[in-house]
KEKE-73900 format. One record per residue (C-alpha): residue number from 1; y, x, z; residue in one letter. Coordinates in steps of 0.02 Angstrom, whole numbers. Each point is the difference from the previous one (the first is absolute). Layout:
<pts>
{num = NUM; v = Y; u = X; w = Z; residu = a}
...
</pts>
This chain:
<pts>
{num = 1; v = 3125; u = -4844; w = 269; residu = x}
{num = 2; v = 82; u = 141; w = 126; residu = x}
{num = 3; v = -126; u = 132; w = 17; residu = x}
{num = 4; v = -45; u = 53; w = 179; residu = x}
{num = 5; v = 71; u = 130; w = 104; residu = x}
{num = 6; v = -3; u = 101; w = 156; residu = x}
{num = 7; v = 177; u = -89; w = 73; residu = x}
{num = 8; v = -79; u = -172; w = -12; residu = x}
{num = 9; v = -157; u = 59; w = 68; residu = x}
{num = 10; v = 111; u = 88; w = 139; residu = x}
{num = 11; v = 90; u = -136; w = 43; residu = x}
{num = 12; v = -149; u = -128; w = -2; residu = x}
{num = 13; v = -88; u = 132; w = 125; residu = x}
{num = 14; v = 181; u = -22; w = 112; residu = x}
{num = 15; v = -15; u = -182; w = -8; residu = x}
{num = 16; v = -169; u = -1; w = 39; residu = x}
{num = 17; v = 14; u = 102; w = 161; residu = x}
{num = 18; v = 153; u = -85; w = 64; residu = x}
{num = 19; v = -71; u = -166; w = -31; residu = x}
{num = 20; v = 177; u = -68; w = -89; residu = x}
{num = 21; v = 118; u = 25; w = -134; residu = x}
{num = 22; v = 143; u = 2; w = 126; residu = x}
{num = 23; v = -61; u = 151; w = 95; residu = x}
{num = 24; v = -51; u = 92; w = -160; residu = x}
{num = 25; v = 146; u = -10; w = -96; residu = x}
{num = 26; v = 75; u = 40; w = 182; residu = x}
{num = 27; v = -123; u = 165; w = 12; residu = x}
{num = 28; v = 45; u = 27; w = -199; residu = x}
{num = 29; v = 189; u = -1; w = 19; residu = x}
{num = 30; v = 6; u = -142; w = -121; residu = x}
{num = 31; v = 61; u = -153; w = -17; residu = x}
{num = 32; v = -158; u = -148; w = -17; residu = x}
{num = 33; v = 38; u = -71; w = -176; residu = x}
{num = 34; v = -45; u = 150; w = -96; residu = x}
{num = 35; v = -154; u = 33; w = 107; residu = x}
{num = 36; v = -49; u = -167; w = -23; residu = x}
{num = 37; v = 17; u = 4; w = -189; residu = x}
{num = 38; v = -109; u = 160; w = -7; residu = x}
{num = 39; v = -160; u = -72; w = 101; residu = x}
{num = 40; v = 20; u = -160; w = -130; residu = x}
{num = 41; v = -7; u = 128; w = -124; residu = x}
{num = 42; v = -136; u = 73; w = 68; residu = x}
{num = 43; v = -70; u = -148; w = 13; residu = x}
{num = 44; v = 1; u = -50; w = -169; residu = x}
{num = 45; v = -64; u = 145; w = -91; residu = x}
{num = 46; v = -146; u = 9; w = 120; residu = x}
{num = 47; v = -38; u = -190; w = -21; residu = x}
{num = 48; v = -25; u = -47; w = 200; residu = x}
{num = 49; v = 105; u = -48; w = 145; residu = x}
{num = 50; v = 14; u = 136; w = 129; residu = x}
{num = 51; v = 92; u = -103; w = 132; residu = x}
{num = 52; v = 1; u = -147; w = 108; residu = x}
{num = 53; v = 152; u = -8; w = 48; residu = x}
{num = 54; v = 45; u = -108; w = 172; residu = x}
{num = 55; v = 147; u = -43; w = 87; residu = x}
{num = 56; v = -18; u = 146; w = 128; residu = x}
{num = 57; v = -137; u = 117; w = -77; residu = x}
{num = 58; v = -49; u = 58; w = -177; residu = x}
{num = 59; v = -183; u = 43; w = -5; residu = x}
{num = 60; v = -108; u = 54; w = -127; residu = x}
{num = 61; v = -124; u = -104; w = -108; residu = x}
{num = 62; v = -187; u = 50; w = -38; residu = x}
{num = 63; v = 93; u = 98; w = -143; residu = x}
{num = 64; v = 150; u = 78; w = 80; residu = x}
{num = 65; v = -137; u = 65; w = 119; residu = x}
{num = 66; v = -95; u = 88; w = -123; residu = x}
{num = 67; v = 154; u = 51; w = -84; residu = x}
{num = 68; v = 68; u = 85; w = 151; residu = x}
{num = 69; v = -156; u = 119; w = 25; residu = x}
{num = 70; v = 16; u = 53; w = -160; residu = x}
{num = 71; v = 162; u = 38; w = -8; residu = x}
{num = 72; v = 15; u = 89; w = 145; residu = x}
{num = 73; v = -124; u = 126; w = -79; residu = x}
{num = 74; v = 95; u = 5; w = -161; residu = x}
{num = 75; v = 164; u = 25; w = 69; residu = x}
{num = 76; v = -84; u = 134; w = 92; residu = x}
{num = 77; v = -48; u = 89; w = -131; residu = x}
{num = 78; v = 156; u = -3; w = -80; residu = x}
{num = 79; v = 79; u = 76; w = 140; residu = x}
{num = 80; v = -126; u = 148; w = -11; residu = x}
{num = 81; v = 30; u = 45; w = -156; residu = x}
{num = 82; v = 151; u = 103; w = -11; residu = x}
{num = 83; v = -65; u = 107; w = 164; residu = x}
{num = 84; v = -169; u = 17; w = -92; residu = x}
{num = 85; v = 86; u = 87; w = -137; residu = x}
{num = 86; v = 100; u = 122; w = 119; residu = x}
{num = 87; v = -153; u = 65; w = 56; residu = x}
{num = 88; v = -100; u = -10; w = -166; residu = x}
{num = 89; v = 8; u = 187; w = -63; residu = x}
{num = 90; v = -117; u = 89; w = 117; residu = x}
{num = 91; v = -177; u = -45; w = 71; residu = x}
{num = 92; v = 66; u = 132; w = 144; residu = x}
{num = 93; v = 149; u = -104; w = 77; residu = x}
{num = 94; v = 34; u = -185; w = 4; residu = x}
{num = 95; v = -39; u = -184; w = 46; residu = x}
{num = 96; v = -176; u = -62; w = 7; residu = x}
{num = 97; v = -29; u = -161; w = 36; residu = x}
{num = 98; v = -158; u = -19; w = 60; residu = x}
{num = 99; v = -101; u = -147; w = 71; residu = x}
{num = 100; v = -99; u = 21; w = 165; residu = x}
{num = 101; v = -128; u = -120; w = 80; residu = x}
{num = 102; v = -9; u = -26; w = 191; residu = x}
{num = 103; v = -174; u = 93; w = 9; residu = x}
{num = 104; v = 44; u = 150; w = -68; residu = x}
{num = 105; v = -5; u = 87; w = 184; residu = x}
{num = 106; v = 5; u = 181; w = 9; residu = x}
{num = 107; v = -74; u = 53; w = -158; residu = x}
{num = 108; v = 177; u = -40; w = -99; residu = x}
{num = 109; v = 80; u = 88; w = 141; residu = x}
{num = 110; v = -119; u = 161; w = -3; residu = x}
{num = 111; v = 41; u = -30; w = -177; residu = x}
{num = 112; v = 181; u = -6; w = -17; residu = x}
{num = 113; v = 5; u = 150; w = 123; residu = x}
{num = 114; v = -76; u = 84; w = -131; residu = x}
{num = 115; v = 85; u = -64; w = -150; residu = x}
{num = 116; v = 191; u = 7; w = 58; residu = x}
{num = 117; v = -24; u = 188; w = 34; residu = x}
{num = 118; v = -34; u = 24; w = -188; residu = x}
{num = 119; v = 130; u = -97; w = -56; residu = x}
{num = 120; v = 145; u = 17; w = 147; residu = x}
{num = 121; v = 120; u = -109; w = -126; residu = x}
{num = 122; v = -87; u = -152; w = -37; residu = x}
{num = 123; v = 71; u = -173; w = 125; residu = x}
{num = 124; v = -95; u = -128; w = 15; residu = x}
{num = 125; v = 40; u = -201; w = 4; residu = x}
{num = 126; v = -179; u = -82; w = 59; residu = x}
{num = 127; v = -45; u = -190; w = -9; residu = x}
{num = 128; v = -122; u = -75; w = 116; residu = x}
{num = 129; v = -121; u = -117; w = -22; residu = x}
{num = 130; v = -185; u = -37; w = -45; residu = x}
{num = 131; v = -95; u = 63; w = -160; residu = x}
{num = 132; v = 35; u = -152; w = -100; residu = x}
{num = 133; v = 183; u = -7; w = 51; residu = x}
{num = 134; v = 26; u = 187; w = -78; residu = x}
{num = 135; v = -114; u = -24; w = -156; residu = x}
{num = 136; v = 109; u = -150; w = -29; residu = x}
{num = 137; v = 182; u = 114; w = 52; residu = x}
{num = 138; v = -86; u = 145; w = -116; residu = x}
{num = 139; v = -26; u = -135; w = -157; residu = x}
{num = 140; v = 189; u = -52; w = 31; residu = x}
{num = 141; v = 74; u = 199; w = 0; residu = x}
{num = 142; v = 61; u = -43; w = 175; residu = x}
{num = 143; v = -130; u = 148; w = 80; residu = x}
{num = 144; v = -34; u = 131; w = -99; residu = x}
{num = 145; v = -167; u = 72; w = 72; residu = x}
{num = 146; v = -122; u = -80; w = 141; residu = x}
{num = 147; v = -102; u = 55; w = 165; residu = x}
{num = 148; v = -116; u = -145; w = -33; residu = x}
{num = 149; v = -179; u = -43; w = 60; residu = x}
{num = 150; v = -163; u = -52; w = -65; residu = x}
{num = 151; v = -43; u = -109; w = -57; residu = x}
{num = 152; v = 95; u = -49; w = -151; residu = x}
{num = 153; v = -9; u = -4; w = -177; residu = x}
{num = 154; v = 40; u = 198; w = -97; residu = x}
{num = 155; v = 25; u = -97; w = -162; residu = x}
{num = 156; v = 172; u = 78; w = -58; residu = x}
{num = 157; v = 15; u = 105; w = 126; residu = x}
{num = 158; v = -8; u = 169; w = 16; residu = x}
{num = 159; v = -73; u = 40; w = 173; residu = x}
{num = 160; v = -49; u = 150; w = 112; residu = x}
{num = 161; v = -114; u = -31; w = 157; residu = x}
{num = 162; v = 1; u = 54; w = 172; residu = x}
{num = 163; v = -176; u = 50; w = 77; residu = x}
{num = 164; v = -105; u = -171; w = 50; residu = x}
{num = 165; v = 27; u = -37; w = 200; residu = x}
{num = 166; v = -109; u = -130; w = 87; residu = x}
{num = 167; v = 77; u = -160; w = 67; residu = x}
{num = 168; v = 5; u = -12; w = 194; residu = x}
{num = 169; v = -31; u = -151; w = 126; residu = x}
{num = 170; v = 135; u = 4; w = 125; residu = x}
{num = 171; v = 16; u = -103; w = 166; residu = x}
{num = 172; v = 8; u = -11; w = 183; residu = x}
{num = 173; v = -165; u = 66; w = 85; residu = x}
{num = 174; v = -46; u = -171; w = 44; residu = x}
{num = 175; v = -56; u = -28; w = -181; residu = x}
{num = 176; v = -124; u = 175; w = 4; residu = x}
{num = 177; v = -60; u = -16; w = 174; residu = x}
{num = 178; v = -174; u = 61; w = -52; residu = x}
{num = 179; v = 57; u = 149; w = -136; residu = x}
{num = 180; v = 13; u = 153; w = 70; residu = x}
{num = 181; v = 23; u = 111; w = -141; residu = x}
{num = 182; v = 148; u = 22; w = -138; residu = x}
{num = 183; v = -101; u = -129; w = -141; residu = x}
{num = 184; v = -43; u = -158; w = -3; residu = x}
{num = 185; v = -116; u = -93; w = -125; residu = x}
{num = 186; v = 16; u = -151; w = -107; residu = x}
{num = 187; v = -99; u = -100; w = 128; residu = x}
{num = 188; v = 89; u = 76; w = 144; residu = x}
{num = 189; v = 134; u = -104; w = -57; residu = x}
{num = 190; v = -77; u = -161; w = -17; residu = x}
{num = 191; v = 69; u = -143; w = 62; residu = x}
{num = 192; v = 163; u = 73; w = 56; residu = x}
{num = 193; v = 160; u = -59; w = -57; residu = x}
{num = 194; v = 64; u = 119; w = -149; residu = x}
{num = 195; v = 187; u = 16; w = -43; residu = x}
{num = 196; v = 10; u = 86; w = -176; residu = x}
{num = 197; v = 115; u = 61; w = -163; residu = x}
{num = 198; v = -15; u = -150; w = -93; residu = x}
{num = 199; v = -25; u = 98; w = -168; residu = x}
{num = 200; v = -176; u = 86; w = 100; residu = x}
{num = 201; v = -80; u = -169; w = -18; residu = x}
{num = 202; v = -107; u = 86; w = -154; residu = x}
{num = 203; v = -47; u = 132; w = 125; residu = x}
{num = 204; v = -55; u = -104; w = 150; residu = x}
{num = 205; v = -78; u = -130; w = -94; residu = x}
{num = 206; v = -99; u = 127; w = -80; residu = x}
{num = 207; v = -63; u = 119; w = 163; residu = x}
{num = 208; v = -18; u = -160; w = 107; residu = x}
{num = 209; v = -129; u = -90; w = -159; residu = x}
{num = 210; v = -99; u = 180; w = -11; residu = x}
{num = 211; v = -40; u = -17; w = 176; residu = x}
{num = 212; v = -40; u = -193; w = -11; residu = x}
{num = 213; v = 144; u = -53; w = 118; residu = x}
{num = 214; v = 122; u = -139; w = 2; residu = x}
{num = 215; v = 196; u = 104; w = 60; residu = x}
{num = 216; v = 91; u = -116; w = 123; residu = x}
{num = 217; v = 166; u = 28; w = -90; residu = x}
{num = 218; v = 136; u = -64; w = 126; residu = x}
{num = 219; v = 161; u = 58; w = -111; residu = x}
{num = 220; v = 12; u = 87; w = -162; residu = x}
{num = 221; v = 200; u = 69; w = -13; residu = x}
{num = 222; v = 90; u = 102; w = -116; residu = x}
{num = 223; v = 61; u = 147; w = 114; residu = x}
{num = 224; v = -110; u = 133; w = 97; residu = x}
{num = 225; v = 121; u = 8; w = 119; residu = x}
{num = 226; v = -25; u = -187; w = 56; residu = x}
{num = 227; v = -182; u = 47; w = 3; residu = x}
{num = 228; v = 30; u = 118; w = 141; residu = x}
{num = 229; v = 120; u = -96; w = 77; residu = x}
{num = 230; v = -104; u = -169; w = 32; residu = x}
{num = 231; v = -162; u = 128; w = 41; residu = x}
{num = 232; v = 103; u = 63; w = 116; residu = x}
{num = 233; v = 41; u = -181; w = 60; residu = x}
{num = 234; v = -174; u = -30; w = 44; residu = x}
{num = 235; v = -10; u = -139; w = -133; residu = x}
{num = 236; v = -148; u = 101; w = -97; residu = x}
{num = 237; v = -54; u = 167; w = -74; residu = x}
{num = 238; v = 120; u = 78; w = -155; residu = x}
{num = 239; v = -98; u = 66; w = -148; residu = x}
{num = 240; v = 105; u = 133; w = -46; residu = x}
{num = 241; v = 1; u = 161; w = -121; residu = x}
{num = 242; v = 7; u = 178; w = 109; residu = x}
{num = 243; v = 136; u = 82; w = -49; residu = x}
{num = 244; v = 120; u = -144; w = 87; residu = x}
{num = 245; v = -104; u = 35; w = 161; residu = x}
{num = 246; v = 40; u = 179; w = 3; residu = x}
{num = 247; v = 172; u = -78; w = 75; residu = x}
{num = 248; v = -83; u = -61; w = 166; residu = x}
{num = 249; v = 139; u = -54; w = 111; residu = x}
{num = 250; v = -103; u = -161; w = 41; residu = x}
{num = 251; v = -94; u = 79; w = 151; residu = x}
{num = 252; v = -82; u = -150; w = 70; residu = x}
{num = 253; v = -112; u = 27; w = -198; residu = x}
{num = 254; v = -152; u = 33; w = -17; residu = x}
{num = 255; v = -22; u = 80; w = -196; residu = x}
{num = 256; v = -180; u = -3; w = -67; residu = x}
{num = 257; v = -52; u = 48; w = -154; residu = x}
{num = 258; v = -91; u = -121; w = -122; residu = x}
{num = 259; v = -152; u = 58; w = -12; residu = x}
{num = 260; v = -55; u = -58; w = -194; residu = x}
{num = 261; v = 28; u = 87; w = -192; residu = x}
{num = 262; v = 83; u = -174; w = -30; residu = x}
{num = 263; v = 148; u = 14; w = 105; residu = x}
{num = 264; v = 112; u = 143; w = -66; residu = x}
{num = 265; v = 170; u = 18; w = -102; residu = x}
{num = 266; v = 114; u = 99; w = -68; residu = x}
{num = 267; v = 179; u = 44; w = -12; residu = x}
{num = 268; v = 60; u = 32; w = -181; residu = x}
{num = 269; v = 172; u = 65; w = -87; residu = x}
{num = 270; v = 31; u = -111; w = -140; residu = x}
{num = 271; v = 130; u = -7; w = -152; residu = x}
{num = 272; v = 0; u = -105; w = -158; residu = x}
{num = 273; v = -85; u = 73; w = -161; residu = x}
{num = 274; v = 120; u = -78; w = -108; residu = x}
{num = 275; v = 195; u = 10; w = 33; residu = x}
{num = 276; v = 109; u = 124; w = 40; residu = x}
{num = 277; v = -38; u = 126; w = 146; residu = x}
{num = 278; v = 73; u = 109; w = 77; residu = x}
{num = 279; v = -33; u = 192; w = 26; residu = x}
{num = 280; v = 21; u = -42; w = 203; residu = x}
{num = 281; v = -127; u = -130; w = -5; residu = x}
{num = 282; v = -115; u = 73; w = -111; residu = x}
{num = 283; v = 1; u = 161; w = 107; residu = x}
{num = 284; v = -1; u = -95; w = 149; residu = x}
{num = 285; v = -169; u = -79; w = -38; residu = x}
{num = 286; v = -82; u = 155; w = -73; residu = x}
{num = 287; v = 62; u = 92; w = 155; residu = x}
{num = 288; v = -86; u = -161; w = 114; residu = x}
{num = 289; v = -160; u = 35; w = -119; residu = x}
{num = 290; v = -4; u = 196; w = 42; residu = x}
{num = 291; v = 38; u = -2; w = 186; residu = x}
{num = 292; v = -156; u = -138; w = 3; residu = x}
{num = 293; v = -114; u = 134; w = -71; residu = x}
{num = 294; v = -13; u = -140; w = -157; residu = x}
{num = 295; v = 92; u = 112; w = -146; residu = x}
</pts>
């Protein structure tokens, strides 16, 4: 059998976002028999069809869609290597590449102030997404280090946290017509619609069953950002962490505090224990660990 390699993955990942062999080998600069004979190679070593292929479009199977995720990461991290490597000598200059979820707010920016006056050379290259998304990028070598958020599990992980900040209620005034003040208790919030960070469901389920209340959860999502956004919709009130509500440029919001021990997170600078590191990262989350008051 032909061993796998990055041009067949490359040119599966052309056919696959062209949606035919005619526009890939088109894209490619090749003619179609040879591309054709190296997705049925691929085919064959990997043991599955990748293709459907019609009279006007080529689209993938259940497989080729799998593939084609994972392949995009690989390829991508093939691509990184060589520039890794011209930055690999010093932990004072170079590339980190460092993952970053959507709540991170001001304290990664207070942070970074901080950090990229102490070391002027280092460039970043920052992935988005949630805390699963960048454990998972992390695992894979595609991120390097993390701005994640609790909770999630340390196991393997070396990890540095921020200080603990209370989650907030946010909404129109309509939904706190009779609070007055910046908090708002568990049972202040009972019966209203909440829009939450799916991965808080631990949290909420936890504050709401200490006080002996049922949540009316309307949506859980993945993204903080849509929390704010549909709160500021009217469509319910966003349980959010504070540090993203430092940014208030919703000013129809009201932001109240959570008043309860159970309803608190933290930011945290993770790398892997295991695996190479680099010096950037490592001082990069040792730095995050000092300017928290944590090291």
């Amino acid at each position: 059998m032909v061993p796998i390699n990055s041009k067949q993955l490359y040119y599966f990942t052309v056919i696959s976002e062209t949606g035919s062999f005619t526009a890939a080998a088109k894209k490619l600069g090749i003619s179609q028999p040879p591309l054709s004979k190296q997705i049925m190679l691929l085919e064959e070593e990997l043991g599955v069809k990748l293709f459907e292929r019609g009279a006007k479009k080529t689209e993938l199977t259940e497989a080729g869609t799998y593939l084609y995720f994972k392949a995009r990461d690989i390829l991508s991290l093939m691509d990184s290597v060589s520039e890794d490597l011209k930055h690999f000598p010093s932990s004072a200059r170079g590339l980190l590449k460092l993952g970053v979820i959507s709540s991170a707010g001001t304290v990664l920016v207070d942070f970074l102030k901080h950090f990229t006056a102490d070391y002027p050379g280092v460039r970043f290259e920052v992935t988005e997404g949630n805390t699963y998304e960048l454990l998972e990028k992390m695992k894979n070598g595609l991120v390097e280090c993390s701005i994640i958020r609790t909770p999630f599990n340390p196991e393997g992980l070396e990890c540095v946290y921020g200080k603990k900040e209370p989650i907030m209620a946010v909404g129109i005034p309509e939904f706190f017509p009779e609070i007055s003040d910046d908090k708002v208790s568990i049972t202040g919030l009972t019966g209203k619609p909440l829009i939450y960070y799916r991965r808080f469901d631990s949290i909420i389920s936890l504050a709401f069953q200490n006080s002996g209340i049922e949540p009316d959860i309307f949506c859980r999502n993945d993204d903080a950002r849509t929390c704010l956004q549909w709160a500021k919709a009217g469509l319910g009130i966003a349980l959010v962490p504070q540090s993203i509500c430092d940014i208030r440029v919703q000013d129809n919001l009201m932001f109240k505090e959570i008043d309860s021990p159970d309803t608190v997170t933290q930011i945290a600078a993770v790398y892997k224990k295991n695996g190479y590191v680099s010096n950037i990262a490592r001082e990069f989350v040792n730095s995050f660990g000092c300017q928290n008051g944590m090291l």
